[in-house]
BABA-515020 format. One line per 4 residues: their letters; for each residue z, y, x of C-alpha. Coordinates in Angstrom, 2 decimals. Each point is the difference from the previous one (the first is absolute). Layout:
N
A = Z:Y:X | ...
end
This chain:
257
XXXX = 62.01:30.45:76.59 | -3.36:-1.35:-1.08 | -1.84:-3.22:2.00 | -2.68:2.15:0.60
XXXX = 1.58:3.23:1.38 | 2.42:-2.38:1.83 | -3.48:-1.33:1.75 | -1.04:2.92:0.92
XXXX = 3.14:1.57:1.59 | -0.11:-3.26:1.91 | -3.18:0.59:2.03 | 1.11:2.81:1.35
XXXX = -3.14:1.57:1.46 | -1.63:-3.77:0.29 | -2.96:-1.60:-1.39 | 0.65:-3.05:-2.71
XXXX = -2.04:-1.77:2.62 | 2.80:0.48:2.99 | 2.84:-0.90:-2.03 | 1.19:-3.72:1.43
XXXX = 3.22:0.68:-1.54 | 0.79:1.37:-3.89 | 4.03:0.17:-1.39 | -0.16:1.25:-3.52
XXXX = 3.38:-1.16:-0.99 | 1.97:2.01:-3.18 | -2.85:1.39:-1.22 | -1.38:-0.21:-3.92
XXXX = -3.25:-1.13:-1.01 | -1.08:1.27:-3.16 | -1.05:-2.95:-2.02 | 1.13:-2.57:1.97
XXXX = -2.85:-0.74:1.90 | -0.88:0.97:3.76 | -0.80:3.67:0.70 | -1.70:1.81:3.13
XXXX = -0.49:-2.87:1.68 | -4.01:-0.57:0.84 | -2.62:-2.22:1.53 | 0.23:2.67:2.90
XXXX = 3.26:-1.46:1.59 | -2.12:-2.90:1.74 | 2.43:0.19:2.99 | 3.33:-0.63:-1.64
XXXX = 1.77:-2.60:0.58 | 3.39:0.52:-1.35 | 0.96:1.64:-3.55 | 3.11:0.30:-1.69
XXXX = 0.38:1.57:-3.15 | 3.66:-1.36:-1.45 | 1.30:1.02:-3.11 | -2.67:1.96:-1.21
XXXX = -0.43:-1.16:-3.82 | -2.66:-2.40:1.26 | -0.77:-2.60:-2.84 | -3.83:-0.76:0.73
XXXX = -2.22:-0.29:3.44 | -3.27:0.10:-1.73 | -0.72:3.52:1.67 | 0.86:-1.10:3.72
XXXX = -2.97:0.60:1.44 | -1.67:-1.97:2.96 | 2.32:-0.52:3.24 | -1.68:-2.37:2.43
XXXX = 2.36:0.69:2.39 | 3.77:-0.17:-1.68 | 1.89:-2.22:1.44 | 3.05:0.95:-1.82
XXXX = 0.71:0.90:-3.21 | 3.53:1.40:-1.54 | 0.43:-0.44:-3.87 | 3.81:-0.09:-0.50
XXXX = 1.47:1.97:-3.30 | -2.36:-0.25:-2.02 | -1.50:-1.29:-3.06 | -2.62:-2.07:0.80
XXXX = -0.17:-3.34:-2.28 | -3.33:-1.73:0.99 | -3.83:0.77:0.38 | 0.40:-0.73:3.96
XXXX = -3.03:-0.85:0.25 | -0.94:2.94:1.25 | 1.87:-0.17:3.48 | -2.71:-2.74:0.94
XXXX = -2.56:1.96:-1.17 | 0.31:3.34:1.94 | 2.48:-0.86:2.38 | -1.11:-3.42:1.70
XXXX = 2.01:0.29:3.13 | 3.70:0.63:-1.67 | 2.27:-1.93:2.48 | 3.14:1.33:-1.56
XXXX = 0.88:0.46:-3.48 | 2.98:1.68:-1.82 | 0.45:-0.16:-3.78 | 3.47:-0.27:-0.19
XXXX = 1.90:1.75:-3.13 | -2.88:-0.15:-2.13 | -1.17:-2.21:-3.32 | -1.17:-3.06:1.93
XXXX = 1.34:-2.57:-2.95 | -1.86:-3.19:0.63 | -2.04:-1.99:2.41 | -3.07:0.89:-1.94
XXXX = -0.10:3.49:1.00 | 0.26:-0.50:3.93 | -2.47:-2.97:-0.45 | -3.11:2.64:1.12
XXXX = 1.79:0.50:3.35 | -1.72:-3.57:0.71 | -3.31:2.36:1.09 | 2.20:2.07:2.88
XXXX = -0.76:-2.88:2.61 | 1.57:2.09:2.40 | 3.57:0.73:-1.61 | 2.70:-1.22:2.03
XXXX = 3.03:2.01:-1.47 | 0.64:0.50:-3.90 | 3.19:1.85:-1.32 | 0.97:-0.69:-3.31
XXXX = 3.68:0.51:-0.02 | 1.72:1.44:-3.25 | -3.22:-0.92:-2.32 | 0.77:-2.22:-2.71
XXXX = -1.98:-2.86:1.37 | 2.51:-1.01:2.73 | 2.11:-1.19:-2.66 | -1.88:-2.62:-0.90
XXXX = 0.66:-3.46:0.81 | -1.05:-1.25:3.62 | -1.54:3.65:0.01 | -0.08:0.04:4.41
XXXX = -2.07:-3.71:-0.06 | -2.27:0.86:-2.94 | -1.19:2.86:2.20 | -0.48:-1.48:2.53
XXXX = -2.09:-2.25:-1.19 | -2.07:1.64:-2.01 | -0.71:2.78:2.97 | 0.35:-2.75:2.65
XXXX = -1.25:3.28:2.53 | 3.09:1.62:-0.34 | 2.57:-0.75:2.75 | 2.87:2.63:-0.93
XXXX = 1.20:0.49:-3.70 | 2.48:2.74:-0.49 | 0.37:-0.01:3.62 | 0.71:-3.33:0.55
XXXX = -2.11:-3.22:1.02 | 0.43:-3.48:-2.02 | 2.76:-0.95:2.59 | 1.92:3.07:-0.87
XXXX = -0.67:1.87:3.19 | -0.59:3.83:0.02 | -2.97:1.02:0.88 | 0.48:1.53:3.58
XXXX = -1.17:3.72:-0.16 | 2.88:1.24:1.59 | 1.84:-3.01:1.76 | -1.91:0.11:2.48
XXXX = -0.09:3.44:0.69 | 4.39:-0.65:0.30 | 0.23:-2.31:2.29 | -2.53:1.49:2.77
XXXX = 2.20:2.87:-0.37 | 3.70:-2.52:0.48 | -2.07:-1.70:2.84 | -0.72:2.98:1.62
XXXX = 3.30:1.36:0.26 | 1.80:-3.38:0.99 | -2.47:-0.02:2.91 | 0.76:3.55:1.00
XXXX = 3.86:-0.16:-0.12 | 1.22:-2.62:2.05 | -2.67:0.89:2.88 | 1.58:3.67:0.48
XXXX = 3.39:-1.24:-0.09 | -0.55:-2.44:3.05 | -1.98:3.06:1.70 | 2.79:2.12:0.01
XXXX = 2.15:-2.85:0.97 | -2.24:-0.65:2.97 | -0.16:3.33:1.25 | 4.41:0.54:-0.54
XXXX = 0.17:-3.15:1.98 | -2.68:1.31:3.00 | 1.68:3.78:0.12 | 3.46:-2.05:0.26
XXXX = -1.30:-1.86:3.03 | -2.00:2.92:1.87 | 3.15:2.26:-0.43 | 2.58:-2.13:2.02
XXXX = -2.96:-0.79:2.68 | -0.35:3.18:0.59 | 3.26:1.05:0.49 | 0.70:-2.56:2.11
XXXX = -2.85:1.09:2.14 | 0.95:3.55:0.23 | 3.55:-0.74:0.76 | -0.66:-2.08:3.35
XXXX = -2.66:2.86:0.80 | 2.83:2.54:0.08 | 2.21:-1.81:1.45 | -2.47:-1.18:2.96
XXXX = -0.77:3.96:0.19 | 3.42:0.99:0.29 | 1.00:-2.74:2.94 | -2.25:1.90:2.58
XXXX = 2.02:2.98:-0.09 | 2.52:0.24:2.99 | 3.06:1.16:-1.79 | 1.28:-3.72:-0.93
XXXX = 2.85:1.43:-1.55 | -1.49:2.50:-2.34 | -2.49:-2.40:-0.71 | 2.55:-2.58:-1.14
XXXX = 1.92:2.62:-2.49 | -3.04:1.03:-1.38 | -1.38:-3.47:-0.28 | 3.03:-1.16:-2.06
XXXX = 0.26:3.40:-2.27 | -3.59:-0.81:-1.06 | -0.33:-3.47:-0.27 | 2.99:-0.97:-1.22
XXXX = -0.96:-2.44:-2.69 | 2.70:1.03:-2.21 | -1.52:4.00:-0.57 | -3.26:-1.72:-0.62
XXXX = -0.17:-0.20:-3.88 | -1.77:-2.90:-1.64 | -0.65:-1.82:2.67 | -0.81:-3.80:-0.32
XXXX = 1.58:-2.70:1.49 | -1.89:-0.60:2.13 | -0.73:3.26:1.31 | 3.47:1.07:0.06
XXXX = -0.08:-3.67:2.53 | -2.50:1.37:1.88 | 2.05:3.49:0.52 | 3.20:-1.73:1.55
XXXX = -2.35:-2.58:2.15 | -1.36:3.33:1.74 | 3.24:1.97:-0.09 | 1.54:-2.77:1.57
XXXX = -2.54:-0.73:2.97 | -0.05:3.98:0.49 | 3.96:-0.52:0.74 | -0.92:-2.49:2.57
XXXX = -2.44:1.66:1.96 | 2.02:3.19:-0.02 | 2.70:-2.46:2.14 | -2.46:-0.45:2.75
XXXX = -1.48:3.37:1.17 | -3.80:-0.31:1.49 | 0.53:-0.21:3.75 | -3.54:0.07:0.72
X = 0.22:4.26:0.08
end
């Protein structure tokens, strides 16, 4: 498909002058040159148009506003001159796979006083010798070439954006597990308290009756600690404490009837 009909499809129902974003990438320019693109996109800010048979900018038109510019696959050589020209802003730059050969033709990137990132892997120029500290020095505003700084770190796009996510789920997992832990332990304790309770309240309930006897056999049949399944320790304790002072009172009949 054509640049231009490419740019067109693109708007979709939008004026050049509401596009902030423009991806053009596969597409064929005709002579080499770029195609559609107008002084009427005064709101974009980011353009890509890789692999697209690219080898000359001198038809980019004015873009006060792009901040970043993708240029990979080409066959660009030189005359980047331009790129200061219309595009003053450009913080990011990508000519990577194209016909950069020497230091000579990145030498008008000196102009983009704003350019902090410049791509230039797999162009013949990065196999010259001391190619990183030659660039470096002669665009002394770059800080990341070919995604790296001149310590060798990566330039952080998406670090950063990993380990918010790795913090955010170490802080969530170990606070749920001692939640549930918390509430296990709580429901462990309430359970035999309340049994406990309820226990001596039947028990209390069933000494006022007057059949002693009855009360005794019915006593034992319920609260025998050993039909009571799952019982604690300590609660099955409590059971035969109860059972046993119920036995004692039974001995002594209540003489004050």
């Amino acid at each position: 498909m054509e640049m231009k009909k490419r740019i067109s499809l693109e708007l979709r129902n939008r004026t050049p002058a509401e596009v902030e974003e423009l991806v053009v990438d596969n597409c064929r320019t005709s002579d080499g040159e770029v195609e559609g693109l107008t002084d009427d996109f005064k709101e974009l800010e980011f353009l890509s148009m890789v692999n697209v048979g690219l080898t000359s900018l001198a038809k980019l038109p004015s873009l006060p506003k792009l901040r970043k510019l993708e240029l990979s696959d080409n066959n660009i050589s030189g005359h980047l001159e331009t790129l200061s020209e219309k595009c003053p802003n450009l913080t990011y730059l990508n000519l990577s796979g194209n016909k950069i050969k020497g230091l000579n033709n990145v030498e008008a990137l000196q102009n983009l006083k704003n350019l902090k990132s410049l791509d230039l892997f797999n162009c013949e120029i990065t196999t010259l010798e001391e190619y990183r500290e030659s660039i470096f020095e002669l665009l002394p505003q770059v800080t990341y070439l070919d995604g790296f700084d001149q310590e060798d770190n990566e330039a952080p796009d998406s670090e950063a954006d990993d380990d918010d996510d790795d913090e955010g789920e170490d802080g969530a997992g170990p606070t749920g597990d001692y939640d549930d832990e918390d509430e296990d332990e709580e429901g462990s304790e309430g359970g035999e308290v309340g049994l406990s309770y309820l226990m001596k309240e039947r028990i209390q309930d069933e000494e006022d009756d007057d059949d002693y006897a009855e009360e005794e056999e019915e006593g034992e049949q319920q609260l025998d600690p050993l039909t009571l399944p799952d019982l604690s320790e300590e609660s099955a304790s409590s059971v035969k404490w109860v059972l046993k002072d119920q036995e004692s009172s039974s001995c002594f009949p209540n003489t004050s009837q």
